[in-house]
C-alpha positions as CSV (number, residue, x, y, z in Angstrom):
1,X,102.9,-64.9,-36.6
2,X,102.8,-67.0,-33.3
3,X,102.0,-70.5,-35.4
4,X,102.7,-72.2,-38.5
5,X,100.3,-74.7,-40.2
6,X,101.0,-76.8,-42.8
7,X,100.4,-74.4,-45.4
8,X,103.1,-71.8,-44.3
9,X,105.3,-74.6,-44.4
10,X,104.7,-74.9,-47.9
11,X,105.3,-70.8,-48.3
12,X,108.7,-71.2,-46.3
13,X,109.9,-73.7,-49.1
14,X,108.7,-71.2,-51.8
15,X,110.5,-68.6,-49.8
16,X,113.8,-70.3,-49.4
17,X,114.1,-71.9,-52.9
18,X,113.7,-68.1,-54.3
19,X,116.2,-66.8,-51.8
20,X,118.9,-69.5,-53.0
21,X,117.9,-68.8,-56.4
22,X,118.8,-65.0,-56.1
23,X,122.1,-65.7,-54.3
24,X,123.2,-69.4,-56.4
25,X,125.8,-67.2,-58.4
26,X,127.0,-65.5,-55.5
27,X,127.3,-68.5,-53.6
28,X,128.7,-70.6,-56.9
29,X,131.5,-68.0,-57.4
30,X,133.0,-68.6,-53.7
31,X,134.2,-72.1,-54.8
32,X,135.5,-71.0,-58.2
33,X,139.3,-71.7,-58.4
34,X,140.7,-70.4,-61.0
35,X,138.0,-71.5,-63.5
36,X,134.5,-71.0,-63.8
37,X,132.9,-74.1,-62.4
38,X,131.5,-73.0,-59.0
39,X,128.6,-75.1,-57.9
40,X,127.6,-75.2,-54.3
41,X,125.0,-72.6,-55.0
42,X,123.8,-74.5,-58.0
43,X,123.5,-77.8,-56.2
44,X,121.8,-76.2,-53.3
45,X,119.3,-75.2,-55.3
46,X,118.6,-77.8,-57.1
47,X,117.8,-80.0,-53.7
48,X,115.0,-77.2,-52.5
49,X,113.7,-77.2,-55.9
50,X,113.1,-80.8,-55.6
51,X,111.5,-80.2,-52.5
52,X,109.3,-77.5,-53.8
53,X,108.2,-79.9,-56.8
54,X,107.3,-82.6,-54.0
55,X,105.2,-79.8,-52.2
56,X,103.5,-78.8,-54.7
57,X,102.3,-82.5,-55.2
58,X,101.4,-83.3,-51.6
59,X,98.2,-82.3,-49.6
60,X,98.6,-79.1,-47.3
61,X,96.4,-80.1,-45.1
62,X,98.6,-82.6,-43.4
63,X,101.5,-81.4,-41.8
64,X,102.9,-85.0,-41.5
65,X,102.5,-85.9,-45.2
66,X,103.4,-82.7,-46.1
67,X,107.1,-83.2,-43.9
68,X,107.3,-87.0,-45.0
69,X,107.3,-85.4,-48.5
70,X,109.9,-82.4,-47.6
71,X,112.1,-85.1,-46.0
72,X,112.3,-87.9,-49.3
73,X,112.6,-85.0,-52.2
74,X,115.6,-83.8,-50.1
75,X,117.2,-87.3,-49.5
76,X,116.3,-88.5,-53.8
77,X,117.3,-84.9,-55.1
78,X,120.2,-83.9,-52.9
79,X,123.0,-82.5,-55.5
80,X,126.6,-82.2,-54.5
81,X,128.2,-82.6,-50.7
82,X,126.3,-79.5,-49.5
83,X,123.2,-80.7,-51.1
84,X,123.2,-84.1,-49.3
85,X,124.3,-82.3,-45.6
86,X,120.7,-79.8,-46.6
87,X,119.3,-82.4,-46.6
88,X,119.7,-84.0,-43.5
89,X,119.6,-80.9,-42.0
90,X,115.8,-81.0,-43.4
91,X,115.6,-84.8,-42.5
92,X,115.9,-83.6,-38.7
93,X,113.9,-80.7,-38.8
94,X,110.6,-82.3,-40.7
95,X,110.9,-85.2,-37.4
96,X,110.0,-82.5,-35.4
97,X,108.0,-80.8,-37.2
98,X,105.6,-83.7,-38.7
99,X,104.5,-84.5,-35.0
100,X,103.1,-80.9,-34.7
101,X,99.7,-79.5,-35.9
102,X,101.1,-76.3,-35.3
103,X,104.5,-75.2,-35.2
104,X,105.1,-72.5,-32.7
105,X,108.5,-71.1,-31.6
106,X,109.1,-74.5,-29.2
107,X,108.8,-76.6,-32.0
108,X,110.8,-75.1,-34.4
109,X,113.9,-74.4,-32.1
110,X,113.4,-78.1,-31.4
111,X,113.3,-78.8,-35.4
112,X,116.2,-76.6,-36.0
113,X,118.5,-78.7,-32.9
114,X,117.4,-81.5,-34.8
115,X,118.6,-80.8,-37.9
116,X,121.8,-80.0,-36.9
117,X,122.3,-82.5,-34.9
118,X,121.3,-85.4,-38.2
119,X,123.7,-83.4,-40.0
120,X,126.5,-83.7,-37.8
121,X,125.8,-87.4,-37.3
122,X,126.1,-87.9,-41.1
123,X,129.0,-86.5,-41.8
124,X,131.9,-89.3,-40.6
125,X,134.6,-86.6,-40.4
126,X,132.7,-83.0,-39.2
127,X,134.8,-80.0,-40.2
128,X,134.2,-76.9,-38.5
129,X,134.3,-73.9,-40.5
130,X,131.6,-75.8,-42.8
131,X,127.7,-75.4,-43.1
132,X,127.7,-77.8,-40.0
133,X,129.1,-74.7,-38.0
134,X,126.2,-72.7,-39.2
135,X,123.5,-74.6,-38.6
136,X,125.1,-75.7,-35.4
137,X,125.2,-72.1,-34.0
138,X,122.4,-71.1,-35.4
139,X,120.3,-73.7,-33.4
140,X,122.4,-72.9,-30.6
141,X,121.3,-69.7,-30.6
142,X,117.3,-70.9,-31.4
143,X,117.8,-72.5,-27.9
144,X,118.7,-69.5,-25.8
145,X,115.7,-67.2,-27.2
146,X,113.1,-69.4,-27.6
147,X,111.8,-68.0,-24.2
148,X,112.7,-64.3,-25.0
149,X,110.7,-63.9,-28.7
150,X,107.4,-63.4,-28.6
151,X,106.7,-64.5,-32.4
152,X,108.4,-66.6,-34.9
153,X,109.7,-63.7,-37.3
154,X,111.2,-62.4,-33.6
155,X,112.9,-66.1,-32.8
156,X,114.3,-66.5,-36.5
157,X,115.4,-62.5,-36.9
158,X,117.8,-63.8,-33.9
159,X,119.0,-67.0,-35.8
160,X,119.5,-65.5,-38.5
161,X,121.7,-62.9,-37.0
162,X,123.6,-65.4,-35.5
163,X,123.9,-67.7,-38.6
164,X,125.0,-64.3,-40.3
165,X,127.9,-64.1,-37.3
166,X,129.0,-67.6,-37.4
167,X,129.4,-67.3,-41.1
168,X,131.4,-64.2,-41.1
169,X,133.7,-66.5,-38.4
170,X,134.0,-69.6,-40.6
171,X,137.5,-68.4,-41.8
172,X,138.9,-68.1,-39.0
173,X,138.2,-71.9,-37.9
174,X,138.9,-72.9,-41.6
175,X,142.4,-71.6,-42.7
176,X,142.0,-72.5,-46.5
177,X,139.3,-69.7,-46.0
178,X,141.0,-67.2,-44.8
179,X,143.9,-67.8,-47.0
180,X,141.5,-66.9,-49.9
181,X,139.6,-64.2,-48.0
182,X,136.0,-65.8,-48.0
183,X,133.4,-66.9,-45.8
184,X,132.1,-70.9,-46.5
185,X,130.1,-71.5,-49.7
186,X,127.3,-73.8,-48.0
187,X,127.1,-71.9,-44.6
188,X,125.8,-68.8,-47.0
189,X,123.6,-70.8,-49.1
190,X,122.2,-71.9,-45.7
191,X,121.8,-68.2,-44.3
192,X,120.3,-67.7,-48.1
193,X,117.4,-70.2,-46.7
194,X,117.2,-68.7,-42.9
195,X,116.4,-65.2,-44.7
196,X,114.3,-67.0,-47.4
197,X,112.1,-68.1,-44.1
198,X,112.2,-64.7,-42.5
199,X,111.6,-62.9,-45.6
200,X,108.1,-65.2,-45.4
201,X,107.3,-64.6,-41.7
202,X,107.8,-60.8,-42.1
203,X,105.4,-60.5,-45.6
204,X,108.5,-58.5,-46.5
205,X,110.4,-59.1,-50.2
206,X,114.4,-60.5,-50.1
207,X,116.8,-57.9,-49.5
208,X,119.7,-58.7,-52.1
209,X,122.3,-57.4,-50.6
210,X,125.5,-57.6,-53.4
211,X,129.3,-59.0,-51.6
212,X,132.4,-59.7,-53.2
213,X,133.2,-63.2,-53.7
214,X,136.5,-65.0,-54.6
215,X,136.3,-68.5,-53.6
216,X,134.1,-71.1,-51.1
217,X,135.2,-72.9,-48.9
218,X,134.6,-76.7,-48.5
219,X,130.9,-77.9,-47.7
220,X,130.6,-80.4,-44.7
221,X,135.0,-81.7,-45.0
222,X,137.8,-80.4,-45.9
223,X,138.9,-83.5,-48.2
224,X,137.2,-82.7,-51.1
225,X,140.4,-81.1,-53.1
226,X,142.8,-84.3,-52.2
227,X,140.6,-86.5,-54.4
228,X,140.2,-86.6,-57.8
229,X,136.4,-87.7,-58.5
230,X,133.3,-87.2,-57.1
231,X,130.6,-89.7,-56.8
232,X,126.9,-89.8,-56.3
233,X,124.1,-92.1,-56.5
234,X,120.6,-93.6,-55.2
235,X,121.7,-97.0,-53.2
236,X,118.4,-99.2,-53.2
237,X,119.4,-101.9,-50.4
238,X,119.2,-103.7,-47.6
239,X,120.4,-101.2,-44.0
240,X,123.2,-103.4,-42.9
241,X,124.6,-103.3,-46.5
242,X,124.5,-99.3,-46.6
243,X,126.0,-99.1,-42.8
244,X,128.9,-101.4,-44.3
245,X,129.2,-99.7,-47.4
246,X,129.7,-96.8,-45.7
247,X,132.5,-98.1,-43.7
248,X,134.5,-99.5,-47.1
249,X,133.8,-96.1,-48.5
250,X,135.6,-94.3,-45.8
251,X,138.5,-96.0,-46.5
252,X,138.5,-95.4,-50.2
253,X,137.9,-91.6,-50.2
254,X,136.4,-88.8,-47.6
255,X,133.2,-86.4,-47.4
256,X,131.8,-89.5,-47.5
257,X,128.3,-89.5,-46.6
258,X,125.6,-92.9,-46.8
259,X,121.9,-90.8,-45.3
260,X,118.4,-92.4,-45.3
261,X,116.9,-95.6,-44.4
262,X,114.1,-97.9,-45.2
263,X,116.1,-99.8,-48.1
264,X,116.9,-96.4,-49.6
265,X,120.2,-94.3,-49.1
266,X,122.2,-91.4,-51.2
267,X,125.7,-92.0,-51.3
268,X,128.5,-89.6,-51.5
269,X,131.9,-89.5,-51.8
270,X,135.0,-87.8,-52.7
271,X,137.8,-90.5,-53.8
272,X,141.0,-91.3,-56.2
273,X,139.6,-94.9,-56.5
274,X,136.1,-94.4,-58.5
275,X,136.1,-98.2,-60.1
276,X,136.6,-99.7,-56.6
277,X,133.8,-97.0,-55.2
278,X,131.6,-98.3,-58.0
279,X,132.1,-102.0,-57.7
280,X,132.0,-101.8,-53.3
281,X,128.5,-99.6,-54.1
282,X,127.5,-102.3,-57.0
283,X,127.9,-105.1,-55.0
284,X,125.9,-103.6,-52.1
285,X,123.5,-103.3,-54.0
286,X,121.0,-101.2,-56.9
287,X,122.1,-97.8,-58.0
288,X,120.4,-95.5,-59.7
289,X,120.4,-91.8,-59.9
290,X,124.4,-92.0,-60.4
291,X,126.3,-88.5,-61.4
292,X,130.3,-88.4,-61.6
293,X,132.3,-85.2,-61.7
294,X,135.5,-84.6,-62.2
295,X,136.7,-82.4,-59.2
296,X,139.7,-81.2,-61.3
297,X,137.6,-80.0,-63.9
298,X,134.4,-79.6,-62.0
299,X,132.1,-79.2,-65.0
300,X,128.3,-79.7,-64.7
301,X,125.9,-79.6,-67.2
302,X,122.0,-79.5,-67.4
303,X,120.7,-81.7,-70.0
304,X,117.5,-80.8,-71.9
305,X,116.4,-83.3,-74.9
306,X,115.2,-82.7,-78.3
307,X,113.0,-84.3,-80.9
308,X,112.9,-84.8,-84.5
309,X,114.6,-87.8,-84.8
310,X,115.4,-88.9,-89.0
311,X,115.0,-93.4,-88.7
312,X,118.0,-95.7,-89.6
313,X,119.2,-98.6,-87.8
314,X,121.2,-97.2,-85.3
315,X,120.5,-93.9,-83.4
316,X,123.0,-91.4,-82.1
317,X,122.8,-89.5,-79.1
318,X,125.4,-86.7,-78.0
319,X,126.0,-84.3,-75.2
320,X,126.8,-80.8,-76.3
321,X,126.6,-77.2,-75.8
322,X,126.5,-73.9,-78.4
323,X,124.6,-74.2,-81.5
324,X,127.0,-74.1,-83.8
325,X,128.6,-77.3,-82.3
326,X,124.7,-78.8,-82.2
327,X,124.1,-77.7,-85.8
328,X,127.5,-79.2,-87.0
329,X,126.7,-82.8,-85.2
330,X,123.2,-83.0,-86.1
331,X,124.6,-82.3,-89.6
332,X,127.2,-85.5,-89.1
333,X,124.1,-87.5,-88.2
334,X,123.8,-87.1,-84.4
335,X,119.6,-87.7,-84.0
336,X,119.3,-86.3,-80.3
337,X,120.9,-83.9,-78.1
338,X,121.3,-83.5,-74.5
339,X,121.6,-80.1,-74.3
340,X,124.3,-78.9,-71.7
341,X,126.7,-76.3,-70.2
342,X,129.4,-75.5,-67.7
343,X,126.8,-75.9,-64.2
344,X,126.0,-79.5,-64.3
345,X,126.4,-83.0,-65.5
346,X,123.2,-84.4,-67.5
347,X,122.0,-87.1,-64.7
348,X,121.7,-90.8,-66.1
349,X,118.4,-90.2,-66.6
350,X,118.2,-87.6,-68.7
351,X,120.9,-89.4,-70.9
352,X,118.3,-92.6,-70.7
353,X,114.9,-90.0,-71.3
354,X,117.0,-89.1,-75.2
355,X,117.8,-92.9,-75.5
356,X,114.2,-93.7,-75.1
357,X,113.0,-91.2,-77.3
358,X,114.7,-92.5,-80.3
359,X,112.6,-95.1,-82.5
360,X,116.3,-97.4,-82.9
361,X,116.8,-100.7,-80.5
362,X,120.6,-100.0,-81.3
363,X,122.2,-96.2,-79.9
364,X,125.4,-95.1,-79.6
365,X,125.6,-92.8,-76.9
366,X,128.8,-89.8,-77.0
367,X,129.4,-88.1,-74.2
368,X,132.3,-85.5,-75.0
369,X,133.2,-85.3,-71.4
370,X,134.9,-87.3,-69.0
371,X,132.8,-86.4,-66.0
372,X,129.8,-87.8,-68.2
373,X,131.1,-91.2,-69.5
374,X,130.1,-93.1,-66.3
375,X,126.5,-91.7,-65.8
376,X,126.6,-92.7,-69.5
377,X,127.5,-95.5,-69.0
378,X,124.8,-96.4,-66.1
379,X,122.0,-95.8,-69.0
380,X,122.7,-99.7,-70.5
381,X,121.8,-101.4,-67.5
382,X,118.6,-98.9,-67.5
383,X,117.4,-99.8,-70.8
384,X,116.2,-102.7,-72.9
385,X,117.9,-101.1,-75.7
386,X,121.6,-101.7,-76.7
387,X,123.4,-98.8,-76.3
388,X,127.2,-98.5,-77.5
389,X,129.3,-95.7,-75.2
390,X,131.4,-94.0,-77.5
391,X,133.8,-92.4,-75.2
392,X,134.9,-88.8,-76.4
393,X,136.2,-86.5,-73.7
394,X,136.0,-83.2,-75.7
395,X,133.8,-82.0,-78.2
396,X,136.6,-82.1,-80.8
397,X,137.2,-85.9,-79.8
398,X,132.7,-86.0,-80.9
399,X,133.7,-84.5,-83.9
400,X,136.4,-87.2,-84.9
401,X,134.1,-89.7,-83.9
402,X,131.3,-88.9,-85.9
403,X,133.6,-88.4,-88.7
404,X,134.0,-92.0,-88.9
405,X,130.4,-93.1,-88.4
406,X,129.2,-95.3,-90.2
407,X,124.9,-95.4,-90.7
408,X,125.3,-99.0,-92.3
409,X,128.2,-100.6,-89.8
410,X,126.7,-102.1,-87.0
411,X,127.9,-101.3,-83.2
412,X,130.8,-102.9,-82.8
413,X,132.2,-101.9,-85.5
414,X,131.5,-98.6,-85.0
415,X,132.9,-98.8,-82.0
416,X,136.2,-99.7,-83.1
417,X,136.2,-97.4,-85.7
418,X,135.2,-94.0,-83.5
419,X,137.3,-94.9,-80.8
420,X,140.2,-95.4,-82.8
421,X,139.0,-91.9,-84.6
422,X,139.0,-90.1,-80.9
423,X,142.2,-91.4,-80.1
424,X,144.2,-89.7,-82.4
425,X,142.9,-86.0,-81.1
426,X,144.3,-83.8,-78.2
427,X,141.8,-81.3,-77.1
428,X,142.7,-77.9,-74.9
429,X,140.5,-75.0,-74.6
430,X,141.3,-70.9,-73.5
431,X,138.8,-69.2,-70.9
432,X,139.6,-66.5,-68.4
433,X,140.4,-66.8,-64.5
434,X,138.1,-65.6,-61.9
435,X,140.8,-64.7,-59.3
436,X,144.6,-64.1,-58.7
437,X,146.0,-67.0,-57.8
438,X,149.1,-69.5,-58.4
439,X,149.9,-72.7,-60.4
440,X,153.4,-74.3,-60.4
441,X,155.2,-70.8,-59.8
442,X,153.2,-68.8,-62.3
443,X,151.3,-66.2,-61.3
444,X,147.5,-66.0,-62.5
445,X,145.8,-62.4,-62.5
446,X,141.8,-62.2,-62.4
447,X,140.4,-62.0,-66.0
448,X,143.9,-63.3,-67.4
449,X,143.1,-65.4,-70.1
450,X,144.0,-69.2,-69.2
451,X,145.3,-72.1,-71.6
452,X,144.2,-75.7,-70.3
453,X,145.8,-78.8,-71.3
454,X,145.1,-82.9,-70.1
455,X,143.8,-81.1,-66.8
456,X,146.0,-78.0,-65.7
457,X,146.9,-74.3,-66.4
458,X,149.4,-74.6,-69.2
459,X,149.2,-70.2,-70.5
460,X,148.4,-67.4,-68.9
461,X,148.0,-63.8,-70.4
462,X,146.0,-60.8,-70.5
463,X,146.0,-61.5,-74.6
464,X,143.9,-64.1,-75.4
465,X,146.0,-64.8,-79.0
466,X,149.1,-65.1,-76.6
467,X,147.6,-67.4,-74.3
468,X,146.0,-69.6,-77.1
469,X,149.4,-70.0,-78.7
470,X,151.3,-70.5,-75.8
471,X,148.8,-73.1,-75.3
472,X,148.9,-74.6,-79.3
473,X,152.6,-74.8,-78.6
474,X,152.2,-77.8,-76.3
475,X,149.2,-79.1,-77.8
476,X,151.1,-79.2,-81.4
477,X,153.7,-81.9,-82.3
478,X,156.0,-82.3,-85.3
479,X,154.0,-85.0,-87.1
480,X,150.1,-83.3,-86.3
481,X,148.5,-82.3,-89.7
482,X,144.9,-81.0,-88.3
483,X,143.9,-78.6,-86.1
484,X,139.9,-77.7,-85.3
485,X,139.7,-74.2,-83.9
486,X,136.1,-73.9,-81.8
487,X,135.0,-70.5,-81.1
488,X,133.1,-69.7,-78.3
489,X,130.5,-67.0,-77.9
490,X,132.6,-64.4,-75.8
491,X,135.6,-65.0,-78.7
492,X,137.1,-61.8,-80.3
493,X,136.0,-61.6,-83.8
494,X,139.3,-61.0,-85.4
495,X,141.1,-62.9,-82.8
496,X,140.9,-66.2,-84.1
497,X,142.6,-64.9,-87.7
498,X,145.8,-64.4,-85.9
499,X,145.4,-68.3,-84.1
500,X,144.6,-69.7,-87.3
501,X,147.5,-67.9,-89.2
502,X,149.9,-69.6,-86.4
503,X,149.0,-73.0,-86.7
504,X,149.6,-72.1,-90.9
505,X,152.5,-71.6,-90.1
506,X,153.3,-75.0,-88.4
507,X,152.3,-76.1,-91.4
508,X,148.7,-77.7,-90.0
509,X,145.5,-77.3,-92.1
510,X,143.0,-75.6,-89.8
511,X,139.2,-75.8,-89.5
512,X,137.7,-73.1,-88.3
513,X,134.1,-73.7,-86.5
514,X,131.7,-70.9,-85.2
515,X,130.7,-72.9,-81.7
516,X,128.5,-70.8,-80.2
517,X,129.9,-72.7,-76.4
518,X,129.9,-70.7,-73.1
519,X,133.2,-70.1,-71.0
520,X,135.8,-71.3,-73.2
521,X,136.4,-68.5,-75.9
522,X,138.4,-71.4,-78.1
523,X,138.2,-75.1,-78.1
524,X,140.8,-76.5,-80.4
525,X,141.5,-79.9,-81.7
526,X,145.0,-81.0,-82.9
527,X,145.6,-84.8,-84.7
């Protein structure tokens, strides 16, 4: 194939988005440390399958319109640091390529220098070692053949060879890499794309070939484990506010990244000082689109509402995951539920979308997650109804809450009365480690099972009873009468019995609840 037309272009996107799709747990499990919550492969994807969405809705006869189109879906549903750098990477590729009415070998090596070159020029603080070193080389390389392949599947076989080398050398230019013995998590969800776009020039399926993964490496800057939060939203405003904005930001965090133009801009940023990121970004001007994660935790999860909704005065909306939780909430009163798990934070709108739904002008709105109380948040400014945040961190903290709901109290008082209700719970949860590793002088073996507590590693054992109790013993204090035990779907069946008859014998009366949730075997709940 010696030119492209619009219409291939629209087969490379199919191409790619099905090659990231094999590979997004491969890629996910490289940035896994210790626990499962990986998602560079997961937010990759999610920005080409916003760009295939936008293809499929745009003309293919136009190869302008149909670039215009690749070139907003990436910028409005870029996910995640390697998300946003795709998508400038995209940004300077579809310049090139929407002045073209055919795209021949010239043209894309031109498109492909481009994109790394807008990618390079977003990022304030380029780390080598990253996805930028990929694409960098790989264009590098795009340059010197252009002359020596006769077709386009004979140009990209080369880049992709070359993007396959300059991944293979990322540790040794990033040494938090080679510490951990793996290659960067974006630079292979990049190659994932190159050999989605071969696989399409050569009429040939994807080889899957299977590798070994421990941990990724950092996408675009090597900041992002210094901070604690991650933030990400649509800025709608004027260009000298984003170019300033993105000068403030760099002094309140790193990976910070402010791409796009024409009034509209996603923001990015890694930072210890999220209410100052808010308020700078606020001030600048309208957000929308806004997703915060907790990089300690770095728990996502996709939302997916339901209907059936019983009418009363004030509607309830949760965020949950495994249907025994859902069944036990709906049974406490909870109308909708955004449906979620441990790969992404439900976005603001999908929060707003179960709002909406509900026939009440008054919701409260529970998130049981700290990463999801500031999207949550962002849905009363996004709605003409009055919504009341309710702000549980854990699901056992959802449970307390909706204890003390109250169908005839009004807002406020609800308010008062669940909050104080949440307040009085500690919540820690058991899952198992994806790699050896270390945490304050205690050795962590892959597939040990791990105890977390108010953030960190607290147990560690290859029994999951031992771990669990090791865990119950700093969760559990002399004057605590409750415990909630949560069990998961991967639980042991007669596992709990033995959990259950230690916090008896502490003298706490215990609640046993058949969750149904993914990764953590137990959840428990101590007041």
């Amino acid at each position: 194939m010696e030119k492209l037309g619009a219409g291939d272009l629209a087969g490379l996107v199919d191409m790619s988005l099905e090659a990231l799709r094999v590979h997004k747990e491969e890629i996910n499990a490289m940035n896994v440390f210790p626990v499962p919550d990986g998602d560079t492969g997961t937010n990759m994807l999610l920005t080409m399958q916003a760009v295939r969405d936008a293809v499929k809705a745009t003309n293919h006869d136009s190869m302008k319109d149909l670039c215009q189109a690749i070139s907003r879906a990436s910028l409005m549903g870029a996910r995640g640091n390697s998300g946003v750098v795709l998508s400038q990477i995209l940004k300077g590729m579809t310049e090139v390529l929407g002045e073209c009415d055919a795209v021949d070998v010239e043209a894309m090596s031109r498109a492909l220098s481009r994109g790394s070159e807008v990618a390079y020029r977003a990022v304030m603080k380029p780390v080598e070692g990253t996805i930028l070193t990929v694409v960098r080389e790989a264009a590098e390389e795009g340059e010197r053949i252009k002359g020596e392949s006769a077709s386009l599947r004979d140009w990209f076989t080369g880049v992709v060879i070359k993007a396959r080398e300059a991944l293979d050398h990322t540790p040794e230019l990033l040494p938090v890499l080679k510490e951990a013995g793996v290659v960067d998590a974006g630079g292979r969800g990049l190659l994932a794309i190159f050999e989605g776009f071969l696989a399409y020039l050569s009429g040939e399926e994807l080889q899957v070939i299977e590798e070994e993964v421990i941990q990724a490496g950092l996408p675009g800057s090597a900041e992002v484990e210094d901070y604690r939060y991650e933030a990400q939203f649509m800025l709608h405003c004027k260009d000298s506010r984003a170019e300033r904005l993105r000068e403030v930001l760099n002094t309140l965090g790193g990976s910070v990244l402010v791409v796009g133009g024409d009034k509209l801009y996603r923001v990015h940023v890694h930072t210890d000082e999220l209410g100052k990121v808010i308020e700078e970004a606020s001030a600048a001007g309208r957000l929308t689109d806004v997703e915060i994660t907790d990089l300690k935790l770095q728990v996502e999860e996709l939302a997916a509402p339901r209907t059936g909704v019983e009418e009363k005065p004030i509607g309830v909306v949760a965020v949950a995951v495994g249907e025994g939780i859902k069944e036990i909430l709906r049974s406490m009163g909870v109308d909708l539920i955004v449906d979620g798990g441990q790969s992404m934070n439900p976005s603001t709108a999908e929060m707003l979308y179960a709002i909406d739904s509900l026939p009440q002008d008054m919701v409260l709105l529970i998130p049981n997650n700290k990463n999801i109380i500031p999207a949550a948040e962002q849905t009363r400014e996004l709605t003409t109804k009055e919504v009341t945040v309710i702000p549980a961190v854990s699901i056992a903290e959802g449970f307390a809450a909706m204890v003390a709901f109250d169908s005839r109290g009004d807002l406020d008082s609800n308010r008062e009365r669940m909050t104080e209700a949440l307040r009085g719970v500690k919540t820690g949860a058991v899952t198992v480690a994806v790699r050896d590793s270390k945490m304050k002088r205690r050795k962590i073996k892959k597939g040990e099972y791990i105890g977390l507590y108010r953030g960190e590693i607290v147990s560690a054992s290859q029994d999951v009873v031992e771990a669990a109790t090791e865990l119950l013993e700093r969760m559990v204090e002399e004057d605590d009468e409750i415990a909630s035990v949560i069990i998961g779907d991967e639980a042991g069946g007669q596992d709990h019995g033995r959990i259950v008859d230690f916090l008896e014998d502490k003298g706490l009366e215990v609640e046993v609840i058949d969750g149904g949730q993914p990764v953590y075997h137990y959840i428990f709940g101590v007041e």
